[in-house]
C-alpha positions in Angstrom: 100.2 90.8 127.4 100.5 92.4 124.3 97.4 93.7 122.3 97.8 91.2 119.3 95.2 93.7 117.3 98.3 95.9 116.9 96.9 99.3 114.7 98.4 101.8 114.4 96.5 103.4 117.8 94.4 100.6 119.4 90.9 102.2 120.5 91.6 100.8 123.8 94.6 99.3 124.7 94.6 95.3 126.3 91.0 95.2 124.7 90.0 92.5 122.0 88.4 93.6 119.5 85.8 91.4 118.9 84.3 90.8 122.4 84.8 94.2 124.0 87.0 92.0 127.1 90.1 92.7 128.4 92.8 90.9 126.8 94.3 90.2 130.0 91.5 87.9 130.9 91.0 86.8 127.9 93.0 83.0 126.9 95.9 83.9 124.3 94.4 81.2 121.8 91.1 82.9 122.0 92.7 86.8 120.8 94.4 84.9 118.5 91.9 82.8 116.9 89.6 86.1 116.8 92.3 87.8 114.7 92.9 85.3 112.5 89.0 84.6 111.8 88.9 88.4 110.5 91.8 87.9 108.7 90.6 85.1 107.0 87.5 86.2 106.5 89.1 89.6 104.6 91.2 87.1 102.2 88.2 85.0 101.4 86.5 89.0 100.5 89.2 89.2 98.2 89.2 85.6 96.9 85.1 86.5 95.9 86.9 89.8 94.5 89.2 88.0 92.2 86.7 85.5 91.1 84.1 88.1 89.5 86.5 90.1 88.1 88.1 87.5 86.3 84.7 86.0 85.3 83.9 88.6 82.9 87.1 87.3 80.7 86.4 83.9 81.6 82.5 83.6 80.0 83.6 86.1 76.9 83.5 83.4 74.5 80.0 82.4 75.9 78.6 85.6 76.0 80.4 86.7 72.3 78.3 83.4 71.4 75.3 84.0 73.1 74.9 87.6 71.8 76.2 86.8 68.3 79.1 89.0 68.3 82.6 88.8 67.5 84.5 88.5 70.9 86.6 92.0 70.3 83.0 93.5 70.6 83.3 93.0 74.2 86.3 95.4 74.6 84.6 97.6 76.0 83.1 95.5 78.6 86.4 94.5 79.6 87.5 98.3 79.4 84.6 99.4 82.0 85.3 96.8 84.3 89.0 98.1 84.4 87.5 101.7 84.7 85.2 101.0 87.3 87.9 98.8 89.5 89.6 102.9 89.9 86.7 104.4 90.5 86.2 101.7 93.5 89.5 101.8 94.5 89.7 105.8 94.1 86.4 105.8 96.3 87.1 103.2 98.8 89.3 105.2 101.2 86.7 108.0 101.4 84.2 106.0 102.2 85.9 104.2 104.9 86.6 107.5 106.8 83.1 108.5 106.6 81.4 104.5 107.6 84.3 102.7 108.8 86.0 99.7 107.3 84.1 96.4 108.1 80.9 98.2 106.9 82.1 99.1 103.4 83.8 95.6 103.1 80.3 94.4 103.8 78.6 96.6 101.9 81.0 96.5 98.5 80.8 92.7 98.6 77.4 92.5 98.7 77.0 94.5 95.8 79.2 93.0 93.5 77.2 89.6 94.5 73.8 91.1 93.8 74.9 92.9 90.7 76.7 89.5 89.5 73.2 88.0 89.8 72.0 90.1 87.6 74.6 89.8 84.6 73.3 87.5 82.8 70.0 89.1 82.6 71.9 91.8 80.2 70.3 91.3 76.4 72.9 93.2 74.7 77.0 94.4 74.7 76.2 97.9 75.8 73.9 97.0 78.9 76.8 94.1 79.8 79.2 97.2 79.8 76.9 99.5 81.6 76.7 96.4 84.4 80.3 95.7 84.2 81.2 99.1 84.9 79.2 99.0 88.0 79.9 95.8 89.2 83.4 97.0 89.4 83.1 99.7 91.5 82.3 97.8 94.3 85.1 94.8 93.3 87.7 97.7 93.5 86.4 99.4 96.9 86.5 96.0 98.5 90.6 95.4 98.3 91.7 98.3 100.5 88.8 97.9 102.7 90.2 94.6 103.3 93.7 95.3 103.7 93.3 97.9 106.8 90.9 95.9 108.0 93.4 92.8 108.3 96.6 94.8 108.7 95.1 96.1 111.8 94.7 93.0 113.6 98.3 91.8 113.8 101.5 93.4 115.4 103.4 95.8 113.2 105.8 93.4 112.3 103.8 91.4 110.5 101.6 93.9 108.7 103.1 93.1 104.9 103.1 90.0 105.2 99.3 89.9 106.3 99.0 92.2 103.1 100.9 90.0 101.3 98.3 87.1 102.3 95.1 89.3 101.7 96.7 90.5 98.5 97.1 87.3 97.0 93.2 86.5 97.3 92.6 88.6 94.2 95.6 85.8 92.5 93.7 82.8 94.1 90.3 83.9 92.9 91.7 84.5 89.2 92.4 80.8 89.4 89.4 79.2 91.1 87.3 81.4 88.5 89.1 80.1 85.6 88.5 76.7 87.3 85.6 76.9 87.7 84.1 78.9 84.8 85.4 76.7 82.4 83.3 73.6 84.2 80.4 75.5 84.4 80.4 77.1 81.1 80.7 73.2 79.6 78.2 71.9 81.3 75.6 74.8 81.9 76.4 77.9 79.7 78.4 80.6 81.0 75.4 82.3 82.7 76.2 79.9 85.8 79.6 81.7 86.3 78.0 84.6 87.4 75.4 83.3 89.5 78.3 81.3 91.7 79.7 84.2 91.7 76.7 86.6 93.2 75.6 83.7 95.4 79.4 82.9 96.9 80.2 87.0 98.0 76.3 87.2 99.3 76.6 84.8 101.8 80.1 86.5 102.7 78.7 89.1 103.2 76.4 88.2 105.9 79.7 86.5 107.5 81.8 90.1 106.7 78.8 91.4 109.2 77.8 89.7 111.6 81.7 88.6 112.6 83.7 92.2 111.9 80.9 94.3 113.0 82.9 94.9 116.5 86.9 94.6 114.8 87.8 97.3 112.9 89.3 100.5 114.4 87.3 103.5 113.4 89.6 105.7 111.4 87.8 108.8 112.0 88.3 109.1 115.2 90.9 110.4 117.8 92.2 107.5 118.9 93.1 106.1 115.3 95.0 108.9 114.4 93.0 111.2 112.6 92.2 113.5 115.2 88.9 115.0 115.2 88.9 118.3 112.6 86.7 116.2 110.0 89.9 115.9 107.6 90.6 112.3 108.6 91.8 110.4 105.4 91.7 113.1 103.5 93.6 112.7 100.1 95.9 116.0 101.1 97.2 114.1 104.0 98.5 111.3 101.7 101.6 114.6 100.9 101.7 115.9 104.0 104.2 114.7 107.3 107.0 114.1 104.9 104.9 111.4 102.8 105.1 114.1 99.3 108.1 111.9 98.1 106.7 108.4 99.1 103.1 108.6 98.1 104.5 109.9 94.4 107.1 107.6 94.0 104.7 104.8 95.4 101.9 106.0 92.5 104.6 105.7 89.5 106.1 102.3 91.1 102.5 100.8 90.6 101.4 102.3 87.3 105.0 101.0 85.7 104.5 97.6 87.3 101.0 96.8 86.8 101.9 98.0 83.1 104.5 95.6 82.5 102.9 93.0 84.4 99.3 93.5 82.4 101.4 94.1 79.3 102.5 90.3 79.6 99.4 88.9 80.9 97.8 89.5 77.5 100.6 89.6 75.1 102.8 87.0 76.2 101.2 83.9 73.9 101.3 85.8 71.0 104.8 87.2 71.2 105.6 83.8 72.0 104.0 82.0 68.9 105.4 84.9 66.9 109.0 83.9 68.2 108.7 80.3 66.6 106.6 78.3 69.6 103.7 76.4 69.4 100.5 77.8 70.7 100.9 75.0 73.2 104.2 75.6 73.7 102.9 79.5 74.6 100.3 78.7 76.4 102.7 76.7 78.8 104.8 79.7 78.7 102.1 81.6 80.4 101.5 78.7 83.2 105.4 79.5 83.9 104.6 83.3 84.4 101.8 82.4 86.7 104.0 79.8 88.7 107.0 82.3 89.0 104.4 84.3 90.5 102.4 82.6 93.2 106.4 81.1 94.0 107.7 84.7 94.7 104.2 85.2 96.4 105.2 83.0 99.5 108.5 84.0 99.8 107.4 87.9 100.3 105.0 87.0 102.8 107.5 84.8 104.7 110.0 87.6 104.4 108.3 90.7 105.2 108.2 90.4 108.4 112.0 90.1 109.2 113.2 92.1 105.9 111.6 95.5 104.9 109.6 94.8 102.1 110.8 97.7 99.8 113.9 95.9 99.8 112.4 92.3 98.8 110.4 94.3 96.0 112.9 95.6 94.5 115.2 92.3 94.2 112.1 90.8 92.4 111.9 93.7 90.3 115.4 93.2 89.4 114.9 89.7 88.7 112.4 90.8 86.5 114.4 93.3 84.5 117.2 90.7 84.2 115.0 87.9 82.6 113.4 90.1 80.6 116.7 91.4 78.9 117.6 87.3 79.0 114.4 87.1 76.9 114.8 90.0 74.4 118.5 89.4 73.3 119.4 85.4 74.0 118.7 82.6 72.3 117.4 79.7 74.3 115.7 75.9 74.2 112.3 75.7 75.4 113.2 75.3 79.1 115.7 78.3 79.2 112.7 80.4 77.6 110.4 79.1 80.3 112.4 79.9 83.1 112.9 83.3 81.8 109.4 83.5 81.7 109.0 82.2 85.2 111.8 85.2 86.7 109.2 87.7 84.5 106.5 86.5 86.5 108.0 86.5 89.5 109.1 89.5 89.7 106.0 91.5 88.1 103.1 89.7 90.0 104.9 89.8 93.4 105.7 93.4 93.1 102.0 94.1 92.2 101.2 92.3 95.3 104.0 94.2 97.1 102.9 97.8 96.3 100.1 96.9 99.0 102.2 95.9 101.1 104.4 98.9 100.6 101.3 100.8 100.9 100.0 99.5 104.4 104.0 100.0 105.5 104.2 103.6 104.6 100.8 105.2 105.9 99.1 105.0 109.4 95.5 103.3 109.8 93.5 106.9 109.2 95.3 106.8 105.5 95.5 103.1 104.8 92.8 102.9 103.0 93.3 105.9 101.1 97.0 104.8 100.5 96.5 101.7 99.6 92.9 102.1 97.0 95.1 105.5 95.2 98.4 103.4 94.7 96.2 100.3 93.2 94.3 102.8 91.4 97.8 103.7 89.6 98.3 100.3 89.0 94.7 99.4 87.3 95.6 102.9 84.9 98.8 101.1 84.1 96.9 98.2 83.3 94.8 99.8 80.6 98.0 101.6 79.4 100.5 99.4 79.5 98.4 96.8 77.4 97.4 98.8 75.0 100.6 100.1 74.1 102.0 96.5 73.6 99.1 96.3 71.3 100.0 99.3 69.0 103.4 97.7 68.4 102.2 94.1 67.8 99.7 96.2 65.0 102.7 98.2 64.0 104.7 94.6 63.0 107.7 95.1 65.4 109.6 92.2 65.9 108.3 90.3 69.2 112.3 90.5 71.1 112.2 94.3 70.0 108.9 94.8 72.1 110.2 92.8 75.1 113.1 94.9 75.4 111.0 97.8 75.6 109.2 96.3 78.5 112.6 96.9 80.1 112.1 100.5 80.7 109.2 100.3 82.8 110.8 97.6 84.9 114.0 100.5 84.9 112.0 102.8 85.9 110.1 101.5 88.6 113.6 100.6 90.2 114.3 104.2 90.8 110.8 104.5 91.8 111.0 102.4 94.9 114.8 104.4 95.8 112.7 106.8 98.5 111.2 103.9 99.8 114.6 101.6 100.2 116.5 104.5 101.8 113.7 104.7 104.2 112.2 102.2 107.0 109.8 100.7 104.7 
């Protein structure tokens, strides 16, 4: 029988994971059910993940309120909590090479949880930030922690689509925290946000440790392949073995994607309502963007595992450069413009998703976390830039079209990007 926990090199093969038995004797259902339990358990990390990073955006106009401030005084809590989201995803792969996977998943989540807990304790914008910047770095070293975790408990085929699932938490927490932030914030004040959101990823932790504590391969050792010189997961190895090219290219795919995509997360309403809609109209707009999204979402992670998933990425990305140019040049009724906005979405938010999955293709299990935390790293930088470039042109008065035809070139550009990976197996 197989060994369904199928990394990259199993630390023993026909062994589950989670018991220390031999798979042979073990009933199928009962592997299975192991794997998927960890699985799970890595999505719902990421779930938590997305929730308290979106909460910060979610209470602004409570806190803003609260601390009686105008709400662009808390850029630079929103700026930190993007800052500290690299740091933690720029750390996370060292730290699993040194202490193992399950343990820093555990260990990032509680802190987030404990360090939500005490966010609304902050008296002013500067401690928020301080907190916020923090907080962050343990949301962004939880994501690729996650992600080998769960991509080493399923056969190979199936590894991006598992990353696909995982991936999508941070989407599906976005959501629930919007949810539910804006029902606690009516009825109890936006101080309740946070403390559902310290409580929730505390009591996951416990789960993260008591149930992966046996599951995750240890990347530093021989059998992973790392070998044993003490320069497992090393950041140099990510351009070594013919993975120069791919690691590069993989880095400017995210940061041109995560800057479009960001770029339209937060400008979108307003280049709509400057184009002649309604801020209702906009607004619905922007539920398009999200729906084209979570659409494209599924059909990755039902594809991955039969097409390789450079080659889905870059159809989506495509999709998106064509509506985009449908947007900037053309003329359309409301639904036309919606549509267009739902291809944008579609392609952007999937592909942001993708890059992980890309990620956990392209490098063994001693690398994937190092793989995966530098290329979302790329992609949180392009959030900042992209943004705030977008930004300078609204300021500057270009016409709304004009600046969604630049977001073209990006989209251009990250096509070429993802060329070394489409010519190769991934």
């Amino acid at each position: 029988m197989a060994n369904f926990a199928g990394s990259d090199a199993a630390p023993a093969i026909g062994v589950d994971p989670f018991s220390g038995q031999s798979m042979e004797a073990m009933p199928r259902e009962q592997t299975w059910s192991s794997s998927w339990l960890a699985i799970t358990l890595c999505f719902l990390a990421v779930l938590v993940d997305g929730l308290d990073t979106s909460s910060i955006g979610v209470a602004a106009p409570g806190i803003a309120a609260a601390f009686d401030v105008p709400a662009a005084s808390l850029t630079s809590a929103f700026v930190c909590t993007s800052i500290g989201a690299v740091l933690g995803y720029l750390a996370s792969g060292p730290l699993v090479a040194r202490w193992q996977a399950n343990r820093i998943l555990a260990a990032s989540v509680a802190a987030f949880g404990i360090l939500s807990l005490a966010t609304p304790f902050v008296e002013s914008v500067g401690q928020l930030a301080a907190l916020r910047l923090i907080t962050a770095i343990g949301l962004g070293a939880a994501l690729p922690a996650a992600m080998s975790i769960a991509t080493s408990l399923c056969p190979q085929r199936f590894r991006a689509s598992v990353a696909v699932v995982v991936g999508t938490g941070l989407a599906v927490g976005g959501i629930f925290g919007g949810v539910l932030g804006a029902a606690l914030t009516a009825r109890f004040g936006w101080q309740y946000l946070f403390y559902v959101g310290g409580v929730l990823p505390l009591a996951l932790s416990v789960a993260l440790s008591l149930c992966l504590r046996r599951v995750a391969p240890d990347a530093r050792s021989k059998d992973a392949g790392g070998g044993s010189n003490g320069a497992v997961g090393s950041i140099p190895r990510l351009f070594q073995g013919g993975l120069a090219i791919k690691t590069t290219s993989l880095w400017l795919f995210s940061f041109l994607i995560f800057a479009d995509g960001y770029a339209f997360v937060f400008w979108l309403p307003s280049l709509l309502t400057q184009m002649g809609f309604s801020p209702e109209q906009s607004q619905f707009g922007v539920s398009f963007f999200s729906a084209g999204g979570l659409v494209t979402n599924v059909i990755l992670m039902l594809l991955a595992g039969y097409v390789p998933v450079a080659r889905i990425i870059l159809s989506a990305v495509i999709v998106a450069l064509v509506s985009t140019l449908g947007l900037s040049i053309s003329e359309f009724p409301p639904i036309g413009t919606w549509l267009l906005v739902a291809g944008i979405g579609a392609g952007l938010i999937s592909s942001s998703v993708g890059q992980s999955a890309l990620s956990v293709a392209i490098y063994p299990l001693s690398l994937r976390a190092h793989g995966i935390g530098f290329s979302a790293a790329a992609g949180r930088i392009g959030s900042i830039v992209g943004p705030a470039i977008a930004g300078l042109l609204v300021s500057m008065g270009v016409a709304p079209k004009s600046i969604v035809l630049v977001t073209t070139l990006p989209a251009l550009l990250a096509v070429l990007a993802l060329a070394p990976h489409v010519r190769g197996r991934p």
